[in-house]
N, C-alpha and C positions, 0 to 999 in steps of 0.2 A: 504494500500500500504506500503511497506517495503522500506526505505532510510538506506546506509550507508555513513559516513562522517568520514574521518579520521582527526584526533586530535592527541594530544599527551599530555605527563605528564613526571616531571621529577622522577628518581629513582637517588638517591645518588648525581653526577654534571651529570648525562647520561639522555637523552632522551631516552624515548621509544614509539611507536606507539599506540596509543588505539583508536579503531572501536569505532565507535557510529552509534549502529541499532536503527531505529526507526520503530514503526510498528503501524501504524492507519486506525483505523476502517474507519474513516471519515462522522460517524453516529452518530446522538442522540441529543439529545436537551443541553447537558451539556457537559461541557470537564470534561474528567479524565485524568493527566500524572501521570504514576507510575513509577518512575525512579531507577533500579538496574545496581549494577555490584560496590557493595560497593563502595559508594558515600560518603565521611565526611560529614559533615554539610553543608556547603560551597555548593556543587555540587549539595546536596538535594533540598537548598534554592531555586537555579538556574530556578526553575521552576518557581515561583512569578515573577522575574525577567524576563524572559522568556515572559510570559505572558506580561506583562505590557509592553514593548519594543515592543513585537510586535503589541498590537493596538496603542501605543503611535505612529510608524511608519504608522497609515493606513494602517496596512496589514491585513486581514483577520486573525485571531484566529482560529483553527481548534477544531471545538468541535468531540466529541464521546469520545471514549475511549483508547490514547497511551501508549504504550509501550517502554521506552527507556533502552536499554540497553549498558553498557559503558564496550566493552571487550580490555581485557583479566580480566573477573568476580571474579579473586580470587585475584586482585592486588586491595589494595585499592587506591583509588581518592582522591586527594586533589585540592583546590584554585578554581576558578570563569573562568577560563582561557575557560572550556565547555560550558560560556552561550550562544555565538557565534554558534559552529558547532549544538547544540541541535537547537535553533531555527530555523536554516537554514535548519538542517533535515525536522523537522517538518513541515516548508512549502512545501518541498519538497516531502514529506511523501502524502500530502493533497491535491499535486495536483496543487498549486499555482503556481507555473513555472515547465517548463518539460527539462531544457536544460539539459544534462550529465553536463556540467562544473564540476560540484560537487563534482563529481566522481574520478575526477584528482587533487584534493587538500588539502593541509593539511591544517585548519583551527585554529585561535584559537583568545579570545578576553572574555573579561568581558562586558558584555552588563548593562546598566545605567537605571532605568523604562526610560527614555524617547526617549529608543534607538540607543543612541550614544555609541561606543564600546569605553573604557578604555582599558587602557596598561597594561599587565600582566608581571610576573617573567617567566625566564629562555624561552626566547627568542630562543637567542645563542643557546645554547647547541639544540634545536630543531632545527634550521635550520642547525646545521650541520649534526644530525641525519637523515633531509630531504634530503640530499643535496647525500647522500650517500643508499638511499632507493629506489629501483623500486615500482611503480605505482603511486609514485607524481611527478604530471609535473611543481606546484605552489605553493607556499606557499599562503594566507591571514591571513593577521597579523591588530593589531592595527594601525593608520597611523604615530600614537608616540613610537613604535617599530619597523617599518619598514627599520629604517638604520640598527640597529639594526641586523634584520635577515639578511639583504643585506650583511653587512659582510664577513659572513659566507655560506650560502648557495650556492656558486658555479657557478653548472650549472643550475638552476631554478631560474625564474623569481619570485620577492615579490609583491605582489600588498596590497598595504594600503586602509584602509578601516576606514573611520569615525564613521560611523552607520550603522544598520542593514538594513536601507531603501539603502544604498549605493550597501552594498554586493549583497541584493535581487537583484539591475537592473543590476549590474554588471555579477552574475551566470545565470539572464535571457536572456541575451544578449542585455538589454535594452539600458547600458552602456558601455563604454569603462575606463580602468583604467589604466594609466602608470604605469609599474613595475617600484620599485626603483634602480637606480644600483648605485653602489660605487667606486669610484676610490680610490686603496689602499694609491697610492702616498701621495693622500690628508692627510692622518691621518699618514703615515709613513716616508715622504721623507722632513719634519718640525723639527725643532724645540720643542719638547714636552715641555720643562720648558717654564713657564710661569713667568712672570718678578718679581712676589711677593715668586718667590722660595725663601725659607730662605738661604741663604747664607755664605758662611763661612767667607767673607773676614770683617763679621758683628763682629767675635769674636777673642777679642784680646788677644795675646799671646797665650800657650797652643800648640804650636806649634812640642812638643811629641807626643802629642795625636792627634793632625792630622796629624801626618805622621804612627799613627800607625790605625788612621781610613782609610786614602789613603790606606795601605794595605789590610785591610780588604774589602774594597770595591771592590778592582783590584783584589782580590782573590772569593769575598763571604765570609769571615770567620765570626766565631760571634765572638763576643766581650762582656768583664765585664769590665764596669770603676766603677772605686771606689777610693771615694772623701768625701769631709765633702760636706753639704749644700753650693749652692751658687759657687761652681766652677765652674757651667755650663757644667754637665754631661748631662742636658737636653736640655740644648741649642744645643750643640757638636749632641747630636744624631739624633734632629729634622734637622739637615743641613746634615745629610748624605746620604737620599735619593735623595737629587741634585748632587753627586756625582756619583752616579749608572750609568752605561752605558744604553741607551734608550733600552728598549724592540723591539727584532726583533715579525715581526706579531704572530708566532707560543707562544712566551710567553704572548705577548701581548690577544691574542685568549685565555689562558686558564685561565687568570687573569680576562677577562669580564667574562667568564665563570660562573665561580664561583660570581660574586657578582650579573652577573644578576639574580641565583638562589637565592639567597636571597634577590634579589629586592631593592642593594643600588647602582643601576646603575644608576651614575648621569645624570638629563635631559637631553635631547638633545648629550649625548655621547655616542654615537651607540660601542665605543670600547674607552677601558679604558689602555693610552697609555705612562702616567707618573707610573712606580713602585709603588704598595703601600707602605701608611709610616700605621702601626696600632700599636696603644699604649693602650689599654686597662686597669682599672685601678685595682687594688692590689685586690681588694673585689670580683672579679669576680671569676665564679666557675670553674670544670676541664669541665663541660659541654658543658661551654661557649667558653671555649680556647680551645678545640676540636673540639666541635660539638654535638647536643643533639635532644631529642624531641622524641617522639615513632617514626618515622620517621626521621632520622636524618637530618639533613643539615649542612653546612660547619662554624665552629667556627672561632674564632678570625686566628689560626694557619691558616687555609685554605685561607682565606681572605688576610693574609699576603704572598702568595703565589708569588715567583719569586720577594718578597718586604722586605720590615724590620718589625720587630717587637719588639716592644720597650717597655722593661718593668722596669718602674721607681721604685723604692722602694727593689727592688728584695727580700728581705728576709721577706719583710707583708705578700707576698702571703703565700696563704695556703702549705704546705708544700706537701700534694698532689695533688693541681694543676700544682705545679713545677715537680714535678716527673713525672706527664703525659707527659710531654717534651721530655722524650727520646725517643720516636719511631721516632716522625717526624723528630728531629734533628738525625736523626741516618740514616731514610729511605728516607726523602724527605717527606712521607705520612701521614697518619693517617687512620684507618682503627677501624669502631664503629659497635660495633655490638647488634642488639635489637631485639625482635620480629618480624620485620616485614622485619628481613634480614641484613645481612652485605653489609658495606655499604666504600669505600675508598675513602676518599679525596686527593687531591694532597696539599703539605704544605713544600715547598723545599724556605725558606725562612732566611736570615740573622737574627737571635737574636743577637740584641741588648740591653746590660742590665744593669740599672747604680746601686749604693747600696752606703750605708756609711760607713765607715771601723767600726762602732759601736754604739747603739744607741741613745749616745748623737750626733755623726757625726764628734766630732774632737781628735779621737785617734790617735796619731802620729804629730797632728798640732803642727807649731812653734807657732801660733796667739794664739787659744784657748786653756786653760785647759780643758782635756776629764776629767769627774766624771766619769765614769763608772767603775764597780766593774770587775775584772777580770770575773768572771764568768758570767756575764750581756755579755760581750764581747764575750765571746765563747758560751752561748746559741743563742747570734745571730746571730753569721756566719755559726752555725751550721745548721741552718734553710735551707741551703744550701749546699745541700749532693756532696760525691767524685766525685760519678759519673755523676751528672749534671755539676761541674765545670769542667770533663773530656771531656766534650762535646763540652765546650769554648774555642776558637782557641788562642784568643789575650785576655792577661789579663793587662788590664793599670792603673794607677795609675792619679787622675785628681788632681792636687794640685793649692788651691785657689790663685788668682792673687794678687802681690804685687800692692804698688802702682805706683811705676815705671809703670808697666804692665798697669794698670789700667788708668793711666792719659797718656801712650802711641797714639798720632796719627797717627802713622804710619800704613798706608794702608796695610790692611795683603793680601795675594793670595785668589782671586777668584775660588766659586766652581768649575765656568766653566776653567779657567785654570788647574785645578785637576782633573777633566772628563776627560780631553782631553788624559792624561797620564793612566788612570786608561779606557777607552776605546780601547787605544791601547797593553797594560796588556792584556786587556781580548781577545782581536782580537787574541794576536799570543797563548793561554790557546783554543779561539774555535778549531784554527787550530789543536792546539796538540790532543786534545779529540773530532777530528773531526770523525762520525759517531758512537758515543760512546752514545747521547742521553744525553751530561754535557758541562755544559759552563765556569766553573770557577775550578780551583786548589782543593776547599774544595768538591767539588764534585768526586774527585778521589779516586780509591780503593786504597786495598795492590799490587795490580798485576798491578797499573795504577802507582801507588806512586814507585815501583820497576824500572818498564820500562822509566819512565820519570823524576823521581827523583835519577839519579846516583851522589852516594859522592864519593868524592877524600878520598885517604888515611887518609889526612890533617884533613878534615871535620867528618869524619868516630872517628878519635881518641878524636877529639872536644868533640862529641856529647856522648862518652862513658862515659865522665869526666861527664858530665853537669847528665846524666842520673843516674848513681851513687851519686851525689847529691842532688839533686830534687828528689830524689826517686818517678823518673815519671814511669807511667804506658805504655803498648804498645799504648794506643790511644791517649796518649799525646803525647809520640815520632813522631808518626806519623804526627802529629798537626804540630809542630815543623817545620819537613818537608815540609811538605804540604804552609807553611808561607814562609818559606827560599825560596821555587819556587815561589811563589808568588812576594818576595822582588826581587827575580833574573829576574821576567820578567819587575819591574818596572823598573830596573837595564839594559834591556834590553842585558841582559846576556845569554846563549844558554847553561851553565854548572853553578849550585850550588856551591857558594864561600863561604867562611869561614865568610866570614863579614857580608855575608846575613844570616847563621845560627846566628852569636852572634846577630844581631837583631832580629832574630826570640827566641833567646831564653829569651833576654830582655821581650817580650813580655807575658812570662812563670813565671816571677822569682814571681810571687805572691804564684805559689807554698807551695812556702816556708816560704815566709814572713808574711803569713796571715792565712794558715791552717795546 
C-alpha cells in the first residue's frame, strides 16, 4: 500500500514542502526500509529510530519490504525532524489505522527509541510556510514547539503531540487533541525588559556618550567608541539594547525566525521578543559572522538581526572577517553562496564596536604614558580599513573617569527614561518611511535622504566647510545627514537645524583625529 505524509525542511530561513511516499509490501518474514531522496546521515539513521519507537509504543512493526521516498529527490535532507511523518507513514502504509487524517497534515518531530517525540529546529519558519499552503488543514508539531508554530501559522489549527502512541490514537480517531492557540497580546501588549536588564543609570558619568548612544539608538546608527581599557566601552554597549524600542510582531517574527533555524530558541519562548544583544568574540571566523556549512545557515550577522552586534576589541579580528561586513551593513542582508545553492539571510542590524586608540590603550591619556612606537600605532588602526569606518555613523571618543566621577552618587537617568524618548524618535521616523519597508533614519536612501532631509541655506554652507575639511566621502556626508534627522527628531523638530548638524558632525570628527 502506498502512504503520503507531508513534512517539511528548511532551505536558507524559508521553509519548503517535502512529500514523504511510502510504499509496503506488507509481506515477509523480515523488515527491509530502504530510505531515498538524498537523506544526510541524520534522516538515514531515522530508521533504527523509527523502529525502536514504534515497538517501544506497542504498535505493531511492519515487516516485508518499504520503500520511503523523501520528495522533491534532488534536494538534499537534513536533521531528525522526518522520524515522526516516516513512522506514521509507515503504519499507515501497513494498514494499522485507515483514517484520511493524515492526508490533511503537515507533520514533523524527532522520535526518542522509547517513542516520545522531541522538539526540533525551525519551527517558525514552517508554520508560516503552512499557514500560507493549500492542502494542509493542520499542523502536528512536538508539544514543546507547539507555541511555537501557534504563532505563526494563522489560519490552521497546531495540535501537540508527546509521543508517537499519542499521534497514532489521535490520526485514528481514537483521541481527541486541543489545538494550541495564542493570544498575541500576551507576548506583545507587556512589558518585554525584564528587571535584570543592564541598565544605564548603573554607569557613572560619560554622559557624551550617552547622549550620543541615545542617538544612535533613536536612529539605528552604528557606532565606534574608542577608549583606553576600563572606561567602560563595554559596559556602555551591553546597556544599549535596553534602550531599543520593543519589537513590533513583524520584526519580532523574523528574529524567532532565524534563531529557531539554528535551534537557540530559548525554552518555553514560542517568540523571541526582547532585540538581540550578540557579541561574538575576536577569534571567530568570516564563516561564523556570516554564515557557513555546505549548507548554509545564519551567522552571528543574521542572529543579530533587527538587534546589536557588539564587537569588542575591533582591530584582533581578522582583517577579512571585518571586511565581510560591508554587504550586510550596506544591504540589511547577506547572501552565501555554495554548492548546494545561494542562499540570503536577513542581517539589518546596529554595529556596535569598541577599540583602543593603540595597542598599549593609553594614547592620548592624561593618566597613563602610551609606549607605543609610532608605527605600532598606525599598523593598528590600520587593521581597520576607509571603507568599513565609512560604514560607521557615530564615531565617539570614551574617556576614562576621574575620580570626582568615580566617587560621584549621584543617581544618573534611567534606561527606561531614555526609551521612552528614543521610542517616540522612532514612532514619528515609522511614520515618515511609512510603506517604505524601514523603521529608523539609517535605513534611508539618497532619494529618501533628499525628500526628507531638506537643508536650509544656513546648514547647506555649514556642511561645505566641514566637508572640505574632513575630507569626507559621499557616504559619510550622507551619514552626517542621516544623524542630524535623527538628533532633529529627538529635538522633536519637523526641519534640520544647524545645531543638530554640528552635533552630528561632532560625532564624525575622529575622521581626522585618528586616521
Amino acid at each position: 500500500m502506498l502512504a503520503t505524509v507531508i513534512s517539511a525542511a528548511i532551505a536558507g530561513i524559508d521553509a519548503y514542502r517535502v512529500t514523504i511516499e511510502v510504499n509496503a509490501t506488507g509481506y515477509g518474514k523480515e523488515s527491509y526500509v530502504n530510505l531515498v531522496g538524498l537523506p544526510d546521515n541524520a534522516v538515514r539513521e531515522s530508521k533504527d529510530r523509527v523502529h525502536s519507537a514504534i515497538e517501544s509504543s506497542g504498535l505493531p512493526y511492519p515487516f516485508g519490504k518499504t520503500i520511503i521516498n523523501l520528495a522533491p529527490a534532488d534536494v538534499k535532507k537534513e536533521g531528525a525532524s522526518f522520524d515522526l511523518p516516516i513512522a506514521l507513514g509507515m503504519l499507515y502504509a501497513n494498514g494499522v489505522f485507515k483514517s484520511d487524517r493524515i492526508k490533511k497534515a503537515l507533520i514533523l518531530g524527532e522520535l526518542a527509541l522509547d517513542g516520545s517525540v522531541r522538539s526540533v529546529k525551525g519551527v517558525l519558519p514552517v508554520a508560516i510556510m503552512a499557514s500560507k499552503s493549500d492542502g494542509i488543514e493542520y499542523l502536528m508539531v512536538p508539544a514543546c514547539n507547539a507555541e511555537e508554530a501557534a504563532i505563526a501559522s494563522g489560519r490552521i489549527p497546531v495540535y501537540p503531540v508527546s509521543s508517537i502512541r499519542e499521534a497514532y490514537e489521535f490520526l485514528s480517531g481514537k483521541k481527541e487533541i486541543l489545538p494550541v492557540k495564542i493570544d498575541h497580546s500576551i507576548y506583545f501588549n507587556q512589558d518585554v525588559y525584564p528587571e535584570n536588564t543592564p541598565n544605564f543609570a548603573e554607569v557613572k558619568g560619560q554622559f557624551y556618550v550617552k547622549r550620543a548612544l541615545e542617538v544612535a539608538a533613536a536612529g539605528g546608527h552604528n557606532v565606534l567608541m574608542i577608549g583606553p581599557p576600563g572606561a567602560g566601552k563595554s559596559m556602555l554597549a551591553k546597556r544599549l539594547s535596553g534602550i531599543l524600542p520593543p519589537m513590533h510582531i513583524d520584526e519580532a517574527l523574523e528574529v524567532t525566525k532565524t534563531h529557531s533555524i539554528v535551534g537557540l530558541l530559548p525554552e518555553n519562548t514560542p517568540v523571541i521578543k526582547v532585540r538581540p544583544f550578540r557579541a561574538p568574540h575576536h577569534t571567530i571566523s568570516d564563516a561564523g559572522l556570516l554564515g557557513g556549512q555546505s549548507i548554509p545557515t545564519p551567522g552571528e550577522v543574521s542572529l543579530a538581526h533587527n538587534g546589536v552586534l557588539f564587537l569588542d576589541e575591533l582591530p584582533e579580528f581578522h582583517r577579512n572577517v571585518l571586511e565581510v561586513l560591508r554587504q550586510p551593513l550596506e544591504n540589511g542582508n547577506v547572501t552565501i553562496s555554495r554548492a548546494a545553492g545561494s542562499f540570503t539571510f536577513p542581517a539589518r542590524f546596529m554595529l556596535v564596536a569598541a577599540m583602543n586608540p593603540c595597542p598599549c590603550g593609553h594614547f592620548g591619556s592624561a593618566q597613563r604614558e602610551c609606549r607605543c612606537s609610532t608605527y605600532s600605532i598606525m599598523r593598528y588602526r590600520s587593521k581597520i580599513s576607509g571603507p568599513l569606518l565609512d560604514r560607521i555613523d557615530i564615531h565617539i571618543e570614551v574617556n576614562p573617569l576621574n575620580e570626582n566621577e568615580l566617587l560621584n552618587s549621584v543617581k544618573a537617568e534611567t534606561s527606561t527614561e531614555i526609551r521612552k524618548r528614543v521610542v517616540e524618535a522612532r514612532k514619528v521616523q515609522c511614520d515618515r518611511l511609512k510603506g517604505r519597508g524601514k523603521y529608523a533614519n539609517s535605513q534611508m536612501e539618497t532619494g529618501e535622504i533628499q525628500q526628507f532631509c531638506e537643508l536650509t541655506t544656513e546648514v547647506a554652507n555649514y556642511l561645505k566647510q566641514v566637508i572640505h575639511e574632513l575630507k569626507l566621502s559621499a557616504r559619510a556626508f550622507d551619514k552626517i545627514v542621516k544623524v542630524s534627522r535623527t538628533i532633529a527628531d529627538l529635538d522633536c523638530k519637523e526641519k534640520i537645524e544647524l545645531q543638530h548638524v554640528c552635533e552630528a558632525v561632532q560625532y564624525r570628527s575622529l575622521d581626522k583625529r585618528l586616521w
